[in-house]
Each structure stands twice: as C-alpha cells, then as structure tokens.
Steps between C-alpha positions, in 0.01 A plus 500: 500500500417792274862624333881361509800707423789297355859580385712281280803577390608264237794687291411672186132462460442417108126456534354681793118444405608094531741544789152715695266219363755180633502710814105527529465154453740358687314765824204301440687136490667576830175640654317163421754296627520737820146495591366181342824310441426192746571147352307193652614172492274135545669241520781597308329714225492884468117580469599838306592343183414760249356856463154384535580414894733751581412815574596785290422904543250589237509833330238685695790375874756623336682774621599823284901414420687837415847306400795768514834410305787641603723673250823363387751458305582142636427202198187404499422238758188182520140646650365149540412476852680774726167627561356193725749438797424822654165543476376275798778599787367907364117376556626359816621814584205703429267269687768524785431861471127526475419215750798498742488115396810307356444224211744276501443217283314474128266546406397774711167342683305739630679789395187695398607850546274776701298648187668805353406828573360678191785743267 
C-alpha cells in the first residue's frame, strides 16, 4: 500500500497539524492490526504479549497518509481513534477490487495485493 486518503470531520479543528498527525498514526495502528493483527493462544496464554512479538508497520511499510479535515463550525470534537475502524473493511475493498478476492476475517492472510503498477 503506497498512499491513503482520509477525511475526519471532528467540529472546529483547533490544532490541525495534531488532528493530521493523530490521523497518520492511528492509519498505521489500524494497518498493523489489519494485516498482522492475529493473536495466538497456548494453553490459555496470548503469545503476543508486547510490542516485541507483535507485529507492527515500520516506517519504510508505511503508507503516505494525506489526512483531510473537514471545515466547520461544529465544537471541536475527540480525534483519538476514528481513524482505525475503517481502514481494514477499505483494504478489504481494494483487494476485492484488485484480486476479485473477498477477505473476510482479520487479519487479512494472504492478502498480498498484485504489485502496483508504477505512477
């Protein structure tokens, strides 16, 4: 995945360089937890107990996030996490698109996308 467009729209936006930067990161949050997300469990213990067993997109995976806020005049609203619950169903999507193949479940297992053509 080379770029994601995303739109929040979160009332009056009193710090838009920190609303665009919450936004990036939470992009590359959901895309971990979308493509690498799987928990394992023996014998009643989750294997993935920290970050150094969980897999996490580095900084040369990650995508280019342009983060769009939409104007208003609203009160300012919370940017914690609206950018993660609809990043995987839109990556599902894509893949849908490119491969003709649905993903239904998380993470998305073998959802290694046809390589990109170049810009």
């Amino acid at each position: 995945m080379q770029r994601v467009n995303c739109a929040i729209d979160c009332g009056s936006a009193v710090n838009p360089d920190i609303i665009a930067q919450q936004m990036e990161g939470a992009v590359v949050f959901a895309l971990s937890a979308a493509l690498h997300g799987q928990k394992d469990i023996h014998q009643g213990v989750v294997q993935q107990k920290n970050f150094t067993s969980y897999a996490l997109i580095g900084l040369a995976q990650s995508p280019q996030v342009d983060a769009y806020i939409v104007p208003s005049t609203r009160h300012p609203g919370g940017v914690n996490e609206p950018g993660v619950p609809p990043l995987a169903p839109a990556v599902a999507n894509a893949l849908f698109a490119l491969s003709g193949k649905r993903f239904r479940s998380l993470p998305l297992q073998g959802a290694e996308a046809p390589a990109a053509a170049p810009a």
